[in-house]
C-alpha positions as CSV (number, residue, x, y, z in Angstrom):
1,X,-26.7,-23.8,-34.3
2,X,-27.2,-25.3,-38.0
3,X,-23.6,-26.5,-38.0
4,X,-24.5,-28.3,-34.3
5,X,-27.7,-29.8,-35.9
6,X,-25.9,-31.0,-39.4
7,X,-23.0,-32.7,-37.3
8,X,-25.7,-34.3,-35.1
9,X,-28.5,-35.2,-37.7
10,X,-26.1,-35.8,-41.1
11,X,-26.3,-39.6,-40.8
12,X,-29.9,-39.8,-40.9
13,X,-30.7,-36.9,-43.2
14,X,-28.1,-36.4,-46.0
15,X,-29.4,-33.1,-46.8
16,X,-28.0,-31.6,-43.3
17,X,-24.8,-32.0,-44.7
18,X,-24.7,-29.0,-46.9
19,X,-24.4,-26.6,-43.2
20,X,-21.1,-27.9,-43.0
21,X,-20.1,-25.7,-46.4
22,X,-19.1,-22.1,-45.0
23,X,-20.1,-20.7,-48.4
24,X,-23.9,-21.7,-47.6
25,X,-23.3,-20.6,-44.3
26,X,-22.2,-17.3,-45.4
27,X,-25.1,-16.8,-48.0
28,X,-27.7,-18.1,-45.4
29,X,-26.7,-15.7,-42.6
30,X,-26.6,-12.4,-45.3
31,X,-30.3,-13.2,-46.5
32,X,-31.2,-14.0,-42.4
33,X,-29.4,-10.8,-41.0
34,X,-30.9,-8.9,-44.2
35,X,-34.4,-10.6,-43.6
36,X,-34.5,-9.7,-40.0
37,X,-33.4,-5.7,-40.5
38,X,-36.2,-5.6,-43.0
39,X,-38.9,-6.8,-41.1
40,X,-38.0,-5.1,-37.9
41,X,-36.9,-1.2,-38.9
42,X,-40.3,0.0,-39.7
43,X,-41.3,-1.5,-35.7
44,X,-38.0,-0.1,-34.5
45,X,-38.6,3.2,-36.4
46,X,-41.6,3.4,-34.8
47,X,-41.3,2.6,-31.3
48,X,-37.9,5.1,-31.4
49,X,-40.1,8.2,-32.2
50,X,-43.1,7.5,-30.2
51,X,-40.0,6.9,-27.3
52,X,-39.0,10.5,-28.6
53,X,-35.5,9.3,-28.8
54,X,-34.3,11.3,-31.9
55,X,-30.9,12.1,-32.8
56,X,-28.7,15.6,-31.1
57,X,-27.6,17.5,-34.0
58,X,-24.0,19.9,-33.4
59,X,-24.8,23.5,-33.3
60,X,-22.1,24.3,-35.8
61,X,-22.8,21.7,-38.4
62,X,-24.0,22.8,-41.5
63,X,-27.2,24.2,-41.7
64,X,-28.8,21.4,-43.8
65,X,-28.7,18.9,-40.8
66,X,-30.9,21.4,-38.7
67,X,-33.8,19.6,-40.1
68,X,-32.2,15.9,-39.0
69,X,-32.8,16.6,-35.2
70,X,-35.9,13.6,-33.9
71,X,-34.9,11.8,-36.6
72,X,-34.7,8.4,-34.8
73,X,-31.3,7.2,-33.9
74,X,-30.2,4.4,-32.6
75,X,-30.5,1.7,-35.1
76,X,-27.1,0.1,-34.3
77,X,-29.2,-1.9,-31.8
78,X,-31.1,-3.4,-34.5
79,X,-28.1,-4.2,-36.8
80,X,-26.2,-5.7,-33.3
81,X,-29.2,-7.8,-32.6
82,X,-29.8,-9.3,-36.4
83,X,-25.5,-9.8,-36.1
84,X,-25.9,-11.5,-33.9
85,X,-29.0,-13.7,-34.3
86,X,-27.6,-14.4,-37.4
87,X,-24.1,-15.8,-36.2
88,X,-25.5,-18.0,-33.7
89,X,-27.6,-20.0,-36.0
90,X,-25.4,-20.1,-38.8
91,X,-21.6,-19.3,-37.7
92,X,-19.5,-22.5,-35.8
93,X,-20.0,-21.9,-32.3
94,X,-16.5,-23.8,-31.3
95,X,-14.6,-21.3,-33.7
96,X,-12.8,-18.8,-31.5
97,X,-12.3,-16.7,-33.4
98,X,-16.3,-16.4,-34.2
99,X,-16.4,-15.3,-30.5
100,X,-13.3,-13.2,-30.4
101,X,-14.7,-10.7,-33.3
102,X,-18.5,-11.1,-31.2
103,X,-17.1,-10.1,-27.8
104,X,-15.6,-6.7,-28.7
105,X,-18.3,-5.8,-30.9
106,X,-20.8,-6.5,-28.2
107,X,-18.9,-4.7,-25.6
108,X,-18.0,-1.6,-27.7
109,X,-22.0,-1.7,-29.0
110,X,-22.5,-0.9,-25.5
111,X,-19.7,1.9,-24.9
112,X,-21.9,3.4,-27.8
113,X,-25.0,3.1,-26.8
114,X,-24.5,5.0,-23.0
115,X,-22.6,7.4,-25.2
116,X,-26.0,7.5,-27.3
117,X,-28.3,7.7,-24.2
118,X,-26.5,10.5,-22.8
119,X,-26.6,12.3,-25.9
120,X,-30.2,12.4,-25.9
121,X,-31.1,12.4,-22.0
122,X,-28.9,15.7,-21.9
123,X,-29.7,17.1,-25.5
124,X,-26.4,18.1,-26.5
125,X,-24.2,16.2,-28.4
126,X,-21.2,15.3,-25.8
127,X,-22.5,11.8,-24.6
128,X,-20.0,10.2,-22.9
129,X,-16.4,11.4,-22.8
130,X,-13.2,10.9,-24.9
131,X,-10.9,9.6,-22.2
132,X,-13.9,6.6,-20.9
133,X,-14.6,5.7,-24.5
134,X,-10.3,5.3,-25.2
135,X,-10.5,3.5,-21.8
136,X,-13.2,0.8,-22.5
137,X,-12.1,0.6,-26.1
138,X,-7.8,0.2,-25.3
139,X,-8.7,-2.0,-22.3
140,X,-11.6,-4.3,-24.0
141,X,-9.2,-4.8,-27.5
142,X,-5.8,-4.8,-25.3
143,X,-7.1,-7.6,-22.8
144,X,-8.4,-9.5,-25.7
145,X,-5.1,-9.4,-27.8
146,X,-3.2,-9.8,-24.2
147,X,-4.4,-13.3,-23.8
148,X,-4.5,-13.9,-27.7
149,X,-0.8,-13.6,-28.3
150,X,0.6,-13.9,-25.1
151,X,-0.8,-17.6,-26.1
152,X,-3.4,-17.7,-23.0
153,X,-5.8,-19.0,-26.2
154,X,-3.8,-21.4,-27.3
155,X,0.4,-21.4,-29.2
156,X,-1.2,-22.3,-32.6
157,X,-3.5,-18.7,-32.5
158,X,-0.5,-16.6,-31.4
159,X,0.8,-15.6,-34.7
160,X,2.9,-12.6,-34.7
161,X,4.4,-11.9,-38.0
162,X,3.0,-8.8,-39.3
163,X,2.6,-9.6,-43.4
164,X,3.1,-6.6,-46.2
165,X,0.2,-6.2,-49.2
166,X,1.9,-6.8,-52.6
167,X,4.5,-9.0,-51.0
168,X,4.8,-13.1,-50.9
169,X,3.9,-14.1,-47.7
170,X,6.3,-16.8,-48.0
171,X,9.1,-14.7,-48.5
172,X,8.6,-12.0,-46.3
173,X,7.7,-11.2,-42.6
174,X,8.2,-9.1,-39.8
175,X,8.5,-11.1,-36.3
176,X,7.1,-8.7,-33.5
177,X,7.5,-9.9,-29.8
178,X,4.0,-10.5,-28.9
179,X,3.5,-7.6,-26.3
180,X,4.3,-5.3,-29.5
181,X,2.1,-7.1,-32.1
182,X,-0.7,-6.8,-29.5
183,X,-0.5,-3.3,-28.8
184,X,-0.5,-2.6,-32.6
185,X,-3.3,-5.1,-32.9
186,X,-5.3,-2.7,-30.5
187,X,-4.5,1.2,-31.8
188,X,-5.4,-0.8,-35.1
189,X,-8.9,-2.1,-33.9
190,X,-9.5,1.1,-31.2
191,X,-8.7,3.1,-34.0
192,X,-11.2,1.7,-37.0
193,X,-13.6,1.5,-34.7
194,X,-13.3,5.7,-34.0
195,X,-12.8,5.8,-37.8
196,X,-15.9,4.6,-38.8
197,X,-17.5,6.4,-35.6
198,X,-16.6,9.8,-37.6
199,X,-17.5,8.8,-40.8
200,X,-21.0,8.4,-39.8
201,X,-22.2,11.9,-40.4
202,X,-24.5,11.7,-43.5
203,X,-27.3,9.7,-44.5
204,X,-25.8,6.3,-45.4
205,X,-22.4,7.4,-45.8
206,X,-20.7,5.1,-42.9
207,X,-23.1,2.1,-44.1
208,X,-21.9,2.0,-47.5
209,X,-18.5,1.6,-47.0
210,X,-18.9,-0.7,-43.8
211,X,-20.8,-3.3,-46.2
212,X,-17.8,-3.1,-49.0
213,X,-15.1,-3.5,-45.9
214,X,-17.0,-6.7,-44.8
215,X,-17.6,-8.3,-48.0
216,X,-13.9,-7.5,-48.7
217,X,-12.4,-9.2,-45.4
218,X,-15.3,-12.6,-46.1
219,X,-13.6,-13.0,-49.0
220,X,-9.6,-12.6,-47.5
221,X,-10.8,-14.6,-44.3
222,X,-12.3,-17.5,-46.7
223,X,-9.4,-17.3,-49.3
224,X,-6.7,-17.3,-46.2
225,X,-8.3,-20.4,-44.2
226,X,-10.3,-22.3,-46.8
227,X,-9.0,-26.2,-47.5
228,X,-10.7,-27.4,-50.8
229,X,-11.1,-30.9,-51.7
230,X,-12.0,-31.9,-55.1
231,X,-12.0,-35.8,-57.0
232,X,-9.6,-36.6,-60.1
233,X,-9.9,-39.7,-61.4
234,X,-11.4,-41.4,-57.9
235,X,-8.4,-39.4,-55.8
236,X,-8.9,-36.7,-53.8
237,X,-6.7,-34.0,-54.0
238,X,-6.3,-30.5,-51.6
239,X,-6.5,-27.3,-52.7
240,X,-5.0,-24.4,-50.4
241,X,-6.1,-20.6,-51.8
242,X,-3.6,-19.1,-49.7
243,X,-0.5,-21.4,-50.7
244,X,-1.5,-20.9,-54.2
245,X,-2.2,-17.0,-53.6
246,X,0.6,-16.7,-50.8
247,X,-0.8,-14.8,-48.2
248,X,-0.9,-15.7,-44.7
249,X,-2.6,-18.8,-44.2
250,X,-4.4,-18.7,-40.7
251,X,-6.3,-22.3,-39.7
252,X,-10.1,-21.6,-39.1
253,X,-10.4,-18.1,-40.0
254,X,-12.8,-19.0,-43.0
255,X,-15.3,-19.6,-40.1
256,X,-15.2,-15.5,-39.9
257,X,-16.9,-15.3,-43.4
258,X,-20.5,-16.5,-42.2
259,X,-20.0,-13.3,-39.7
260,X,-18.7,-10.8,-42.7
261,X,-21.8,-11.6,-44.5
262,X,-23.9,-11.5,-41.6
263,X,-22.6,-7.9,-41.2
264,X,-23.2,-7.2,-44.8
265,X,-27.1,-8.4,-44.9
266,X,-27.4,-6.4,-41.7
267,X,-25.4,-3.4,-43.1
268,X,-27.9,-3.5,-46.3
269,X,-31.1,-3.9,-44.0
270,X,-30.3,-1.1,-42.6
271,X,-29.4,1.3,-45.7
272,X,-32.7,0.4,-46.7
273,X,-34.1,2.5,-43.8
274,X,-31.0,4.6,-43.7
275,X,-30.6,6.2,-47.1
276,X,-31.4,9.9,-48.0
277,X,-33.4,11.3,-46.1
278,X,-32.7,9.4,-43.4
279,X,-35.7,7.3,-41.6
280,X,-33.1,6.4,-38.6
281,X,-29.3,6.8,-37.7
282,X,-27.2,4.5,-36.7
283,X,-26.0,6.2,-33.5
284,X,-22.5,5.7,-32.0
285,X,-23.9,2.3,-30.9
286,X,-23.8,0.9,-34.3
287,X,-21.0,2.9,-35.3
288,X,-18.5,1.9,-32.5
289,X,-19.3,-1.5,-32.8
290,X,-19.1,-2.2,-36.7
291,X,-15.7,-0.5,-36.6
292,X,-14.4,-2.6,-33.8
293,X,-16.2,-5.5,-35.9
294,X,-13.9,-4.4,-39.0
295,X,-11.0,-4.1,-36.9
296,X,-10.8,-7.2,-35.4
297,X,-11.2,-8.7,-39.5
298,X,-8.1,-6.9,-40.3
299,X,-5.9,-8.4,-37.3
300,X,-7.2,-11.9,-37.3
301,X,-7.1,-12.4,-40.9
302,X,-3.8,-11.1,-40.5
303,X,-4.5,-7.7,-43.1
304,X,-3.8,-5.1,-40.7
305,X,-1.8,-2.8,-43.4
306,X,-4.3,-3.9,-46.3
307,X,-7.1,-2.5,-44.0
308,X,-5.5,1.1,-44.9
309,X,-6.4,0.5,-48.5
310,X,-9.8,-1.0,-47.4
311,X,-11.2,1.1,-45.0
312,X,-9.3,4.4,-46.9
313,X,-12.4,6.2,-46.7
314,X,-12.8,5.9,-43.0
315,X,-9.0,6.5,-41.9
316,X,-9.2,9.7,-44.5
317,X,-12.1,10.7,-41.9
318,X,-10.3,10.0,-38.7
319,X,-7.1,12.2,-40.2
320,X,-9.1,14.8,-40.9
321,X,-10.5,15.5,-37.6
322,X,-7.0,14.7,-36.3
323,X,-5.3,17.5,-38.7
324,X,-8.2,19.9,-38.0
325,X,-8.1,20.0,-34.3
326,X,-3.9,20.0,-34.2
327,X,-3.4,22.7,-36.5
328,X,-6.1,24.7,-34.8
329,X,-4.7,24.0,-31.3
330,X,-1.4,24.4,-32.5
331,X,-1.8,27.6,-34.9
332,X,-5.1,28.9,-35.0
333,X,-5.7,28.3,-38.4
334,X,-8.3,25.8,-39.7
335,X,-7.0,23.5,-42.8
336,X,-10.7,22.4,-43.7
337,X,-13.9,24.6,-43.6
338,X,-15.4,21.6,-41.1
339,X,-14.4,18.2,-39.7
340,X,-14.3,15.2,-40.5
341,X,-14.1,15.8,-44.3
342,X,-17.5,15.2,-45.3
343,X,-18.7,18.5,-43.3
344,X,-16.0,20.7,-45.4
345,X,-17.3,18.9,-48.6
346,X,-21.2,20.1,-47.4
347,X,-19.5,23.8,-46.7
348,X,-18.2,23.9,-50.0
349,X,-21.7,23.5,-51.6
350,X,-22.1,19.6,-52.5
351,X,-25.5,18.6,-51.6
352,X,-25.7,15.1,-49.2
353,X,-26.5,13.0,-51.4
354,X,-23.7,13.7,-54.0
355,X,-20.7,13.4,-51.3
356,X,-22.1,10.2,-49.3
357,X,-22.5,8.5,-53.4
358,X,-18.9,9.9,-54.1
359,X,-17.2,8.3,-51.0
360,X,-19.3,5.2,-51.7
361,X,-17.5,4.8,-55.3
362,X,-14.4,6.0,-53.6
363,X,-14.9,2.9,-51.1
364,X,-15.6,0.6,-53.9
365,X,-12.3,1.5,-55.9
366,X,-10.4,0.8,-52.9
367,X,-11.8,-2.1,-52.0
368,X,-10.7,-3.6,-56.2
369,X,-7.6,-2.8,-55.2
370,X,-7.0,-4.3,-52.0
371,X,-8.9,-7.4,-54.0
372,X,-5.8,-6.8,-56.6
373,X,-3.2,-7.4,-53.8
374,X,-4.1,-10.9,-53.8
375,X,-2.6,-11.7,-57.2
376,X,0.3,-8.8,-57.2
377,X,2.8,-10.4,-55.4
């Protein structure tokens, strides 16, 4: 909305000119998306617990998280609503791809929150099953990436060369046919978003590293669409980050860096509330939908093997459940004490606090060197 006002009111008020900047974008919709979690939790908080809708704690999980059952849950909502307050008034309503990381984040926010719903109406901690969440999740990020590539949305947005970290984008790509490309686009966005689901076992340990993701891909999807202009000696002259860096360039995806930020001042609002002990949980609602969120970064920003390196922490997670229930199935044998990872941490004696502050350094490492792929190529 502020980018529709500054185009419509710039000629009569000179000052509405600084919307069109995304880096003033970005900084307003952190501080709005932050501002609005802040004021609302404590509300939220409130109404969840007088509504008795309190979080369903596993029966074998550690005995420390006994204590975490009515703790309100939920709080995705919130985050979902300030995310997308927040990119309305200050993302660019044209961009597409504004709308094509909105969309799935929207629709797998509500996957999560009837898996949520269930969860509590029935007090256990199924909610809603495996096979409809794969559904909704392969045929929502499959139909999307259908039309994207299949170039439904347009030739110049169906870009199908899958780029390698560490490596000059100039000098080398993989050409998929776009039916491939967009059924690895999908297991990579279905999957993040279960990733990030099964990281969010501890107080604030899926936040923290969701907040480092984001700012991470802002700063790839600004560096890999940004044009700069700047005046020597009365001629302008271009600056291109990603000619100069060579990775991909992809036109317009700087306009995803107003909605990285928005999810890092929502991510933040949230921790505030969310830290140890725990005031609410995000619930599969917010979990779902941040990883899709994430997901959908990585693929349009054209990152989608960088995004191991980024989200490390949560694909650690995912392959530990994966391992665990295989080699159970398969031999009887269990290779950790509980899964995902940060339960077999817990068993082994590490008090909550101390693993969710480890995996949040652990995050932050990885995310300096997915930063240092930028200049190592």
């Amino acid at each position: 909305m502020f980018l529709w006002l500054s185009d419509l009111l710039r000629d009569d008020f000179g000052g509405m000119n600084v919307f069109r900047y995304v880096t003033f974008r970005s900084i307003g919709a952190a501080a709005t998306a932050l501002i609005i979690g802040l004021l609302l939790y404590p509300w939220f908080i409130q109404r969840m617990a007088a509504r008795q809708l309190g979080q369903v704690v596993r029966d074998d999980g550690p005995d420390s998280h006994f204590s975490k059952r009515g703790t309100p849950t939920m709080g995705g909502i919130l985050m979902l609503v300030a995310l997308t307050l927040t990119v309305l008034l200050w993302g660019d309503l044209a961009s597409l791809h504004v709308w094509l990381v909105l969309v799935p984040t929207l629709v797998f926010g509500v996957l999560g929150f009837f898996d949520d719903y269930l969860k509590i109406r029935d007090r256990n901690s199924k909610g809603v099953s495996e096979k409809v969440k794969l559904l909704v999740q392969f045929g929502t990020a499959g139909g999307i990436f259908a039309a994207l590539y299949g170039g439904l949305l347009g030739p110049e947005l169906a870009d199908t060369r899958f780029y390698v970290p560490f490596v000059s984008s100039t000098k080398f790509a993989i050409e998929m046919p776009w039916w491939l490309y967009a059924s690895f686009a999908t297991v990579a966005v279905v999957g993040m978003s279960n990733a990030v689901n099964f990281t969010d076992g501890l107080d604030g340990l899926a936040i923290g590293p969701i907040i480092v993701a984001a700012g991470v891909y802002g700063i790839l999807c600004y560096l890999a669409g940004a044009s700069l202009g700047f005046q020597v000696d009365g001629t302008i002259h271009r600056f291109v980050p990603s000619d100069y860096l060579l990775i991909p360039k992809v036109a317009g995806i700087s306009e995803l860096t107003p909605v990285a930020a928005a999810v890092v001042g929502a991510g933040i609002g949230f921790l505030w509330f969310n830290t140890f002990p725990a005031q609410v949980f995000m619930g599969d609602v917010g979990a779902l939908a941040l990883g899709g969120t994430l997901g959908m970064f990585a693929v349009l920003s054209k990152n989608e093997l960088l995004t191991v390196i980024i989200g490390g922490v949560f694909i650690v997670e995912m392959l530990s459940v994966i391992v665990q229930r295989y080699t159970f199935r398969y031999t009887g044998k269990r290779v950790l004490k509980m899964a995902p990872i940060h339960h077999h941490f817990e068993k082994l004696g590490w008090p909550e606090p101390r693993v969710t502050i480890r995996f949040w350094i652990a995050s932050f490492l990885l995310a300096l060197v997915a930063l240092a792929s930028l200049k190592l190529r």
